[in-house]
N, C-alpha and C positions, 0 to 999 in steps of 0.2 A: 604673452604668457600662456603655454598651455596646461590644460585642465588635464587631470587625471583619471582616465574612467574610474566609477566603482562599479564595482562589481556586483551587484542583488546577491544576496547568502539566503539558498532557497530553505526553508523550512520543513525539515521533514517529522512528519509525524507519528507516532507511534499506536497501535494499535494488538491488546491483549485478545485474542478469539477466543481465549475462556472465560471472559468477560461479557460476552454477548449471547443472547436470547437467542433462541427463536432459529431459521435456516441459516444464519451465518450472514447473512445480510445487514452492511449499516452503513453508512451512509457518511461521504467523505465530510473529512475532518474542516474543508474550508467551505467548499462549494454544495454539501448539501446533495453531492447527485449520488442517490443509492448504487452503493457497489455489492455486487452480489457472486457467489460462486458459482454461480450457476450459469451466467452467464460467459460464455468460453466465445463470445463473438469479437471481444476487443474493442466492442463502439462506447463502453464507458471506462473501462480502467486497460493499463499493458502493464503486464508482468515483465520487468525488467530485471530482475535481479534473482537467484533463490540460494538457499545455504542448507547442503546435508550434511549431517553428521552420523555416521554408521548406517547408513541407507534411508534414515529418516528424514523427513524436512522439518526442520526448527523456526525459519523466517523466511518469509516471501516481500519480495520489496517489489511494489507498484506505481506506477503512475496515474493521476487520472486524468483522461482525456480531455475531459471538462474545462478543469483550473489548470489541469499542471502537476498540480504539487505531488509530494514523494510522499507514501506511506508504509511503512515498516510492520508488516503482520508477523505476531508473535502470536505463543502457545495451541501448534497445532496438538492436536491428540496424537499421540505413539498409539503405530499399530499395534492391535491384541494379535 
């Protein structure tokens, strides 16, 4: 009788930027390792994903390099 893989159904999580303090820095939702915009090196989070609407960006989807897991960044600021 064989077994059926399953499949792990990864967890992505959601995160509001007009909700946070401070340089825009906070700190993934599983693993705890600060993700920061400032950092453009790639050694803690990879931008995989991003979604414009009329020249704006709305969402930015990442990964972090730490855990894994997928984060979904909402509410950036429209340019003035």
């Amino acid at each position: 009788m064989m077994k059926k893989a399953v499949a792990k159904k990864s967890v992505a999580y959601t995160i509001d930027l007009t909700k946070i303090d401070g340089d825009g820095s906070f700190p993934c939702p599983k693993c705890d390792a600060v993700i920061s915009p400032e950092d453009e090196s790639e050694e803690v989070y990879k931008i995989v994903d991003t979604k414009v609407i009329n020249d704006e960006l709305v969402e930015l989807i990442i990964v972090c390099n730490n855990c894994g897991s997928t984060t979904r960044l909402t509410g950036f600021q429209p340019a003035i």
